[in-house]
N, C-alpha and C positions, 0 to 999 in steps of 0.2 A: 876557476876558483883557485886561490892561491894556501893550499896546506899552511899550516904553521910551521914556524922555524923549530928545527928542532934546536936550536942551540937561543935559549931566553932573551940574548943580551944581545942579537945579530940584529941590525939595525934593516928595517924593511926599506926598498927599492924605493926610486922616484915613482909617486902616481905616472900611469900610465896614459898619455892624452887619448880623447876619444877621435876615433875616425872618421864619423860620422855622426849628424843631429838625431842619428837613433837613440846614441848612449846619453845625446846629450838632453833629452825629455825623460828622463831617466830623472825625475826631482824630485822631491817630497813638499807639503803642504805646508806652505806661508801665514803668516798675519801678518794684516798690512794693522797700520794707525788710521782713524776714521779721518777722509781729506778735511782739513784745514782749509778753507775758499779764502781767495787771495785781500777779499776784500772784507774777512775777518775783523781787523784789524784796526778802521777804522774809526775813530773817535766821535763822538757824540757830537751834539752843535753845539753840547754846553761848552767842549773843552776846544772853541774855536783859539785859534793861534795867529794872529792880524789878518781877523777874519775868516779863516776856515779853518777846520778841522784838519788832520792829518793823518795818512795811511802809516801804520807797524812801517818799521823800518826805515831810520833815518839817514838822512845823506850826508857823506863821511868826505875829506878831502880825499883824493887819490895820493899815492904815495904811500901811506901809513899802514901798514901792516894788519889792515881788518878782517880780512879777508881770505886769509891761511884756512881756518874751518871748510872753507868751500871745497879748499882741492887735496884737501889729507887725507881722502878716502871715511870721512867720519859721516855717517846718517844722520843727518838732524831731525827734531821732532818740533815743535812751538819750543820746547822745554829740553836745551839739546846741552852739548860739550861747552854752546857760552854760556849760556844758563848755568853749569857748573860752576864755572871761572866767575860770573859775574856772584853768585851767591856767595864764593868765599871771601872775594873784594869785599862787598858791600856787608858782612857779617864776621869781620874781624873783631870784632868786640868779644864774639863767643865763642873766639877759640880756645880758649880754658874746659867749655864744656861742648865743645868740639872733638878737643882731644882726649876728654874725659869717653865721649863714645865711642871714638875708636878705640882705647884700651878694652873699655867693652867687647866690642864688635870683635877683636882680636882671638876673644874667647870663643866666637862661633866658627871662626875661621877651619875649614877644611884641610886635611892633609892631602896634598897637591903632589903631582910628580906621578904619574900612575904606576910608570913601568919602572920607576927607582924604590917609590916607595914601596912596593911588592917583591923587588928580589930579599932572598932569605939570607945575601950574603952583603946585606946593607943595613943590617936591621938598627944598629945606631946610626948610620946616616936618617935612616926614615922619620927618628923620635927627633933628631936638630930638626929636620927641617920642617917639623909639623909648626904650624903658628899659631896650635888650638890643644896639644897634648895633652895637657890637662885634664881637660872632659870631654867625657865620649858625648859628644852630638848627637843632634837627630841621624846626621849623616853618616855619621861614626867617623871613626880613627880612619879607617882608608875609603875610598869612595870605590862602590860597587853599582853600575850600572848596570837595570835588569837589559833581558834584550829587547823588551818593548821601547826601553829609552835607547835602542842602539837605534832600532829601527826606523824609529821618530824621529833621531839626529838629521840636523839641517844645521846650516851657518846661519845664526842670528841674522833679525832687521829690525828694525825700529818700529814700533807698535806692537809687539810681541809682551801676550801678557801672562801673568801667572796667579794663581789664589797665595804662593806665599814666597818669602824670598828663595827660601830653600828649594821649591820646586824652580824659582829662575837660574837659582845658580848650579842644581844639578845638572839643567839641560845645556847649559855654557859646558858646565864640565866634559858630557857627555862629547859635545862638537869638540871640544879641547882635545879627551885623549883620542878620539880618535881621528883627528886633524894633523897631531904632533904635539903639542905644548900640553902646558899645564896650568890652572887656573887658582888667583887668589884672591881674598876679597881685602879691596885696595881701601883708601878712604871715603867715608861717609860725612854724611851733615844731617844729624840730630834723628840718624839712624830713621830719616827717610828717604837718600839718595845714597846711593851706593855706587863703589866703582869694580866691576870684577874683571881684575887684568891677568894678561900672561905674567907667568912666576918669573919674567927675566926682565919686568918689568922696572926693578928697583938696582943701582949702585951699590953692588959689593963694599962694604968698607969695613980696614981692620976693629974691631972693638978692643977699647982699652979698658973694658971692664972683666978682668980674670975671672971672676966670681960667676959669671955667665955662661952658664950651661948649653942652653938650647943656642941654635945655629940658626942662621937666616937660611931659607931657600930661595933667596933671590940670587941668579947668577950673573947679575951683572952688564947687561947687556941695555939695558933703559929702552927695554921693548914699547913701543905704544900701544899696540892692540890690546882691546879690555873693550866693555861693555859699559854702561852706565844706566842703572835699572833702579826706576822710583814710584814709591808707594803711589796711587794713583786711583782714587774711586774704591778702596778699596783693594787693589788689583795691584801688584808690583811689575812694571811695565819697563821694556828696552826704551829710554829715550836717545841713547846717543851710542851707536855700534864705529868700531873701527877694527878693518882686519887685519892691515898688513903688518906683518914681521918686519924683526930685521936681524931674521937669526936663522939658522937653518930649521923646517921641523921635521920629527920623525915620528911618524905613525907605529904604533905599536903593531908589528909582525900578528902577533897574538891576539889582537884586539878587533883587526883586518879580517883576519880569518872568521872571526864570531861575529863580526857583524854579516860578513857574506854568507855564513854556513849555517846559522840559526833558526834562517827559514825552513831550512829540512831536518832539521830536527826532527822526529818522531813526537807525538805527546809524552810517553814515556820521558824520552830523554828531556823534552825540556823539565817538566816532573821532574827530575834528577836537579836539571841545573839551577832551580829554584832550591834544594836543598843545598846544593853549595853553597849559593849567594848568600842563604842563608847561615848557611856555619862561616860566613868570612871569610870561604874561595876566594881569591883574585880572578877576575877573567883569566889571565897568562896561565895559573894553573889550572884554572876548568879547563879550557881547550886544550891543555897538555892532557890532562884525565880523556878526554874525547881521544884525541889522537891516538891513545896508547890502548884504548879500548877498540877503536875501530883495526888497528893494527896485528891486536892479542885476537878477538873475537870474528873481525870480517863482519859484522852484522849491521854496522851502525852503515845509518843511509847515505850520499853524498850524492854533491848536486849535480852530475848525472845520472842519479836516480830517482825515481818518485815512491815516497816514504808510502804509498798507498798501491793497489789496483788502479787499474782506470773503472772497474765495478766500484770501488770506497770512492772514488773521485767523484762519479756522477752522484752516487747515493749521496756525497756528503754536499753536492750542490742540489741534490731536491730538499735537502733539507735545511740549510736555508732559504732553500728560494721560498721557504713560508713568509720569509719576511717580503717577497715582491707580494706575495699574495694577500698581505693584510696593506700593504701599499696598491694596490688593484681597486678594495677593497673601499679605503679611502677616495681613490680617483674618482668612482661612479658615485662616493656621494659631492662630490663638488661638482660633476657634470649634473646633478638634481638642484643643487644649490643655487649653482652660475651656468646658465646656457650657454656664456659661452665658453668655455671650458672643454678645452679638448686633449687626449692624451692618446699615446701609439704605443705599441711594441713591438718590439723585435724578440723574434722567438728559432728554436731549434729545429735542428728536423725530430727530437723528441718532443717536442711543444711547449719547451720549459722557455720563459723568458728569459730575454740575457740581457736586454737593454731599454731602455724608458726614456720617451719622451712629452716633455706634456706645457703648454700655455694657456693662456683663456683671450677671453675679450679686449679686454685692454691693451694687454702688450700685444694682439693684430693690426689694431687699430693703432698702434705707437711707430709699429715698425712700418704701419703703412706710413705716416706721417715722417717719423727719423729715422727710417733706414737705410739710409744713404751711406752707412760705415755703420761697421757690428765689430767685435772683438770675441774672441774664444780663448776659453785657459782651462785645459788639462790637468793645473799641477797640485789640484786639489781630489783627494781619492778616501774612497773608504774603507777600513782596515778589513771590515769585517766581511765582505763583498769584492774588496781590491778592484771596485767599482768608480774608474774617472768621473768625477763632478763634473760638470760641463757648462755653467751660463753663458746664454748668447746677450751681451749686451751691447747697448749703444747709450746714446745720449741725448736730452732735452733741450729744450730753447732757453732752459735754463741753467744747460752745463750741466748739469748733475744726471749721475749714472742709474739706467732704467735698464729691466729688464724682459726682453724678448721670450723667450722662452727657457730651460732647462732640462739637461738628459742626462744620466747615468747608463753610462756607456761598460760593455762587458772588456772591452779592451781597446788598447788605443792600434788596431791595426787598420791598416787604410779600408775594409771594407767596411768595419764599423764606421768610422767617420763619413764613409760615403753614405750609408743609411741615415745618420744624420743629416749631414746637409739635402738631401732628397727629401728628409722626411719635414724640415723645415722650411727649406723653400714649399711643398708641397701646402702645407700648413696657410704659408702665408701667400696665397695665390700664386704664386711663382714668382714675383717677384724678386729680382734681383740685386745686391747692394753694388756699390761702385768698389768698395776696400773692405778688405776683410785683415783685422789682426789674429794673430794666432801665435802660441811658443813654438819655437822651432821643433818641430815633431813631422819626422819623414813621412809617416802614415797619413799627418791629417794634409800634408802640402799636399802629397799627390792625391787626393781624394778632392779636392779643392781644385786639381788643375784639370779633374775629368768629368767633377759634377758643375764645378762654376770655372770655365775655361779666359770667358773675359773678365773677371774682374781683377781685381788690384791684389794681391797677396804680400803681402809684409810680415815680418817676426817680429814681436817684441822686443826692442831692447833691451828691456829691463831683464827679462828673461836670458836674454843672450850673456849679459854682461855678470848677472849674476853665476849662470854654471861656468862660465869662463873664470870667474874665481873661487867657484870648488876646483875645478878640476886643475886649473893652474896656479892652485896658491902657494905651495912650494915651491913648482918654477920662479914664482914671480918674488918671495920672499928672498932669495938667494940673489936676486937684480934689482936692488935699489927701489929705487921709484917709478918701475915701469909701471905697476899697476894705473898711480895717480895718473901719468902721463898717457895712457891708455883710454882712461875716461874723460881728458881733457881732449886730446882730439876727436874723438866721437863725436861728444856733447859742442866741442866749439868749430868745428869744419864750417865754412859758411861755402864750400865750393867743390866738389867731387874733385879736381885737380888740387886741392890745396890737402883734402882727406887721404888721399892717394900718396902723392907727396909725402906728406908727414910722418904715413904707415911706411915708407920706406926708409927714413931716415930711424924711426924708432926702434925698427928692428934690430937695424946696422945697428946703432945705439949700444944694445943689452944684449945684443950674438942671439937674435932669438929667431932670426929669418928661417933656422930650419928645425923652429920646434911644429908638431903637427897639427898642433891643435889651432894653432894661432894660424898655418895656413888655409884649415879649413874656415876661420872666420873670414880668413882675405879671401877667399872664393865666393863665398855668401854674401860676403859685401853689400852686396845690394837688395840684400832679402831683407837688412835688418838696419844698417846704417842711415840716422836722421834725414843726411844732405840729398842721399836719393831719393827721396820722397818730400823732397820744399815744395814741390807742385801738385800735392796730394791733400786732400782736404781729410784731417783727420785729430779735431780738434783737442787741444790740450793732454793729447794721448804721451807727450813724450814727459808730463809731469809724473812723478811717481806714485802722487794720490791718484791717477787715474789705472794705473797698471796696478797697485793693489787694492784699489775701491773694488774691484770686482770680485772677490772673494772675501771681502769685509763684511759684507750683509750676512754671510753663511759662517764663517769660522769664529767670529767669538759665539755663537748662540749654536755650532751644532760642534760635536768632538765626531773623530776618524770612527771611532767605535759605535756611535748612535744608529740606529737603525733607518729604512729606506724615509718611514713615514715621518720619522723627524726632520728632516730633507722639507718635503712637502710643508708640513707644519710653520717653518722658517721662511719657506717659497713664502705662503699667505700670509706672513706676518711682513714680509722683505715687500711684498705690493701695497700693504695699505701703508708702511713707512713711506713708500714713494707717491703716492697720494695723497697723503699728511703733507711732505713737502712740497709739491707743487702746489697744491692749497695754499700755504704760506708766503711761496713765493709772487703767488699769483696776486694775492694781499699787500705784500711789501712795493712790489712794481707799482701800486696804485700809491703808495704815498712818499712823502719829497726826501730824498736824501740827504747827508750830509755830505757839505762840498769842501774841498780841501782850497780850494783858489774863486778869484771871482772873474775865470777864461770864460766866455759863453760857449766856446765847443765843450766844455766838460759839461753843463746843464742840457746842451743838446744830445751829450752822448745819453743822459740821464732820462729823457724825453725818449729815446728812441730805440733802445736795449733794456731788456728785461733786468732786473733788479740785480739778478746775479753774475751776470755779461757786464753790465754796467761798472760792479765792480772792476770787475779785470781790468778792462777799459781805462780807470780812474787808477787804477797800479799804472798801466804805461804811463796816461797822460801825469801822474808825480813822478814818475822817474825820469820821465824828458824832462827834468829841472835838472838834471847832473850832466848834461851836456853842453856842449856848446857848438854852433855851428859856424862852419868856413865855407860860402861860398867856392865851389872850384872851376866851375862853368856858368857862365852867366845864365840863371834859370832854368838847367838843365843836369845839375850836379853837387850834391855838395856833401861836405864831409863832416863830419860828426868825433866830437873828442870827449870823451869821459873826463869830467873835472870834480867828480864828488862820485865817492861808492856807495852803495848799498846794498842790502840784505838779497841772498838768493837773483843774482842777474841770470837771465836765461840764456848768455853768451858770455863767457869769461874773459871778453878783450875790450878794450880801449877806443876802438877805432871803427864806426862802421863810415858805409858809402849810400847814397841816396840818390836815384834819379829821378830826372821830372820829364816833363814832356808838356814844356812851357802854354798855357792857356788851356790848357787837356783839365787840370787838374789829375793828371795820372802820374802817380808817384809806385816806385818800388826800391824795395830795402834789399840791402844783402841779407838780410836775415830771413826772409820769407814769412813773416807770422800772420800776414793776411791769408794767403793761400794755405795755412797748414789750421791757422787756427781760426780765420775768418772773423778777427778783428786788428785795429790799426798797432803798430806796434812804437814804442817808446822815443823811436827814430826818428819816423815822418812825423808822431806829434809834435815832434821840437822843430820840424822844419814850417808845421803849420803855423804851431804860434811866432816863427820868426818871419811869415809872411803874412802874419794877419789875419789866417784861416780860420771866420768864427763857427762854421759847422760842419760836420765831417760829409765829404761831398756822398751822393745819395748809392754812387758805384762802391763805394766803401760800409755801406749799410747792407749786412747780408741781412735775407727777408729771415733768418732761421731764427737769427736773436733779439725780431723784434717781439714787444709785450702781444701782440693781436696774430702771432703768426701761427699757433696749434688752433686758437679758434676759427680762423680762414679757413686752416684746414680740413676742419672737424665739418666745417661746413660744404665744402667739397664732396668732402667723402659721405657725408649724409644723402647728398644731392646725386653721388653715382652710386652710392645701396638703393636709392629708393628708386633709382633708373632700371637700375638690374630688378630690382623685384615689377617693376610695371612689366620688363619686356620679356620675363619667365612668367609673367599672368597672359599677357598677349600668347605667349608661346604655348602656354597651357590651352588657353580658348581654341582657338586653331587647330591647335592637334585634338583635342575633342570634337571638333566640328569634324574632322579630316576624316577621323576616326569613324565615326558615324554615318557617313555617309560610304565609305569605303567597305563599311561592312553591311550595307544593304547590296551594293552592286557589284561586291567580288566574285560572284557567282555567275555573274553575266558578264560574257567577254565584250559586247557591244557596248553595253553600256559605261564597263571601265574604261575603255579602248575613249569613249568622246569623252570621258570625263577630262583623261590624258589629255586630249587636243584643247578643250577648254581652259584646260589649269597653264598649257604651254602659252596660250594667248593672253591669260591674264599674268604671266611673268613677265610677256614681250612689254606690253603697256606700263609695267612698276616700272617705276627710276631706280635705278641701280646705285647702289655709294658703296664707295673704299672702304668703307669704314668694319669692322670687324666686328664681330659678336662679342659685346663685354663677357669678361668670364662667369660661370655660373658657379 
């Protein structure tokens, strides 16, 4: 833990990279946006266009500059940074009363600048640069975060929502000062989109109006980073995040310390620190007040100390653990409820619970059917318990995210994690999956490599790339555009030699070859990097609606602070929404869609993929319209050239390659999207339709996404429950027969002794089979 500066205005050190994926599971809890499906978007049959209808997203000529959004580092949402751009083009009319609400809006504007505006030897700089001095705000004259918003700070994403603006722009602020910078609210449109950018966001210029008092706090540097957060259901929501700088930033020394140091706090003293916040303390001088107390007095506690006994420690966890026990509680009335419904715990050697797991019927029977790949995410916890969330999910024939079971986990150390997976493979016959995703968290890999040794283990990307830019966003702010270029070879590598490659010229690049953090990503390389895994079936995982749909079911409807059994409450509300939707879709797949062309492979793909598969499907087959193809080997080769852009491409280049293997019908793409995602991709449709290909041959039909393929199942598996229950009735009969006669003639060695020889002779005479005892 790093003390405070004693000197207010001494500029705090470069973050420290982490040395390892210990620090780097070290995150705090996300909202994602609810996935958007690709085939959203599609047009009705009313609004056919010569002939068919047309998927979002139209094709643009190449060359034209469309497409900059994609690699700026900016989040989009449906409703993103074009959306901005496009409403103020297309609403020029009402800029009159446009900028009538910004003058407004100007008035709510926060004073900005943390660590400027709180020294005492600035005090007229702090009143120029306020943009709101006028009226005291809800948020007041200076912005005081308590330290529960210290603790909650996370770097904004998109889908992040709030009940009012002020709560979205205090938690901006909060990530602001303790990031470096500082936050202002930029321009709006009709005061229901908003833009809250860094204060270096705006061009300094002299003013030629003497009479003007107050000072601009913008310093001049035409920062991009800012937020763009719009009223939505109610909800004032992130639609369009961008992080990077292009300025140096500086964490307030002061602010570092409290956000580290808070948690040991004693109740007293936080008691205390609420009185400050309340009289209009600055963080910088509360923790000077700490310091000089801990200094004067010796009493105050620090974090190699525990502000308790380990006697208050245990007492103070039986005393919440009432809340496991009114979750206990609940659990046995849903095993009354639903038979099948099952739940475990893990307990002390005092007998107190430390960890919960629990599924029922259906998601047995899901993971018997999809569990061929599961996914795990850690990085959702509860405040009140500092208990890891944990759903095991996978996915349907419908593409859409289902869930397996869920735990609340006492820590994320590797034997915890290994209780779980034990307790869940156990759960579900043993059964084991082929890939397993996971955030890079040292505890749960190795726990994974001793309880499930052959399967697949991967990291998250999204995960990866995300703490890679907490922890290196200063580095990266100081270097241009490495970040952008960071995410572009990631995302667009089509070849481990070309990924490889790339990493080494990027580095050279930006002098970044011996920062450590970035060598420990090149180490892991293959735990977490797309290209290593093209030959890994692990469907539409590398979109971003699938990496935060997992924790979407749980975070808008439960807060960090709720208790165990609102968890539970959410679980059963989170299965019949998944039920509802396969309902639907199971309905939709039965009736005719809208087609955007009259190809008969698109009516086949429609014929032969479930409703929502189909969609996607109908995105590649409209996007192979922007290419054009060149044969380069007769029948065996050919190449592919981008000549019209579009919205969101899953590869940011120009140019892919396509082989054949003439009269096969077996084609493969540089891009891998059969093998990753188990449908055709935008490529080989264009090489179909330039040969003529009216149906998608039947090796390129996986059975997962066809409409009949859960009910084959379901019928299988009905067909080996009710095998197993005949041959536990046989095994019952038997041993009662065995039984019975064993206990009239135990007592007589003559008569056991021929029983033996009889029973040897009637084994000799059974046929023998390989075959194993289904599990019981």
């Amino acid at each position: 833990m790093q003390a405070p500066a004693d000197n207010p205005g001494e500029q705090a050190p470069g973050p420290v990279p982490a040395t390892s994926f210990e620090q780097v599971a070290m995150t705090s809890p996300d909202r994602a946006v609810e996935p958007n499906h690709p085939g959203a978007g599609l047009r009705s049959e009313k609004e056919h266009v010569g002939g068919g209808a047309l998927p979002e997203g139209g094709l643009r000529p190449t060359g034209e500059n469309h497409q900059e959004h994609a690699s700026n580092g900016i989040g989009t949402a449906p409703q993103g940074l074009l959306a901005v751009i496009l409403d103020e083009q297309t609403n020029s009319a009402d800029s009159k009363m446009q900028q009538h609400a910004e003058e407004q809006d100007r008035l709510h504007v926060v004073t900005q600048g943390h660590e400027m505006s709180s020294n005492d030897t600035s005090s007229g700089s702090d009143s120029g640069s306020s943009s709101g001095s006028e009226l005291d705000t809800e948020l007041g004259k200076c912005f005081y975060p308590s330290f529960e918003e210290l603790e909650n700070s996370r770097p904004p994403e998109v889908g992040m929502r709030f009940p009012t603006l002020e709560d979205a722009e205090r938690f901006y602020s909060t990530h602001a000062m303790l990031t470096g910078f500082a936050v202002r609210r930029g321009s709006n449109y009709r005061r229901m989109k908003f833009d809250l950018e860094c204060n270096r966001s705006g061009k300094l210029k002299p003013t030629q109006d003497l009479k003007r008092k107050r000072r601009c706090n913008a310093l001049g540097s035409r920062c991009q980073a800012k937020v763009i957060v719009k009223l939505h259901n109610e909800q004032w929501e992130f639609i369009g995040v961008k992080h990077e700088h292009n300025h140096p930033l500086c964490p307030s020394p002061s602010l570092a310390s409290f956000f580290l140091n808070h948690k040991y706090l004693s109740s007293e003293e936080k008691l205390f620190l609420r009185v400050l916040q309340q009289s209009r303390v600055n963080p910088r001088k509360a923790m000077n007040i700490f310091r000089r107390m801990r200094s004067n007095f010796r009493k105050a506690s620090s974090s190699n100390e525990k502000d308790t006994s380990n006697s208050k420690c245990v007492d103070q966890w039986r005393k919440e653990n009432s809340d496991v026990e009114t979750a206990l509680k609940r659990f046995k009335e849903l095993e009354l409820r639903n038979l099948g419904f099952s739940y475990t715990m893990q307990k002390d050697e005092d007998n107190i619970v430390r960890s919960l797991f629990w599924t029922d019927a259906r998601s047995k029977v899901d993971y018997e059917i999809f569990g061929d790949f599961i996914s795990f995410d850690t990085t959702y916890s509860t405040n009140r318990h500092n208990m890891p969330f944990t759903p095991i999910i996978g996915m349907n024939s419908h593409g859409r995210i289902i869930v397996f079971g869920c735990a609340l986990l006492q820590d994320q150390k590797a034997e915890t994690f290994k209780w779980m997976f034990q307790t869940f493979l156990d759960v579900m016959g043993g059964k084991l999956p082929r890939i397993v995703i996971t955030d890079q968290d040292e505890g749960m890999a190795t726990a994974i490599s001793e309880v499930m040794p052959q399967v697949r283990h991967r990291f998250c990307k999204f995960s990866v790339m995300r703490k890679t830019q907490e922890i290196l966003g200063a580095f990266m702010a100081t270097r241009g555009n490495i970040n952008a270029e960071l995410h572009g070879l990631v995302d667009n590598s089509l070849t481990e030699k070309e990924f490889e490659e790339g990493w080494d010229v990027l580095t050279e690049r930006y002098d970044a070859s011996e920062n450590e953090y970035l060598r420990l990503m090149w180490g892991t390389r293959k735990n977490w990097v797309p290209v290593y895994f093209q030959a890994d079936f692990c469907p539409f995982v590398e979109s971003a609606v699938h990496c935060e749909g997992t924790n979407l079911l749980f975070k808008d409807n439960v807060l960090p602070k709720d208790r165990i059994e609102k968890f539970i409450e959410q679980y059963e509300r989170m299965q019949e929404n998944i039920v509802k939707a396969e309902e639907e879709d199971a309905l939709h797949s039965a009736t005719e869609p809208a087609y955007f062309s009259l190809l008969p492979i698109e009516k086949h793909a429609a014929r032969m993929y479930t409703r929502q598969i189909f969609l996607r499907a109908q995105k590649e087959l409209y996007y192979s319209t922007a290419f054009n193809v060149h044969e380069v080997q007769g029948g065996s080769a050919y190449r592919l050239e981008k000549v019209f852009d579009y919205d969101n491409p899953e590869f940011n280049r120009n140019s892919f390659e396509v082989l054949a293997e003439p009269g096969t019908h077996a084609f493969k793409c540089q891009c891998a999207k059969f093998t990753r995602d188990g449908i055709l991709c935008c490529h080989i449709f264009r090489v179909f339709t330039q040969l003529g290909v009216k149906e998608i041959p039947a090796r390129y039909m996986l059975p997962r996404w066809a409409p009949k393929f859960k009910e084959e199942q379901l019928k299988e598996y009905e067909e080996k429950c009710s095998k197993r229950r005949e041959n536990k009735m046989r095994y019952t009969m038997l041993l009662g027969k065995m039984a019975g006669i064993s206990k009239g003639i135990c007592t007589d060695g003559a008569k056991s002794g021929r029983l033996m020889l009889e029973l040897d002779k009637v084994q000799e005479t059974l046929p023998t089979t390989a075959e194993e005892n289904p599990r019981k």
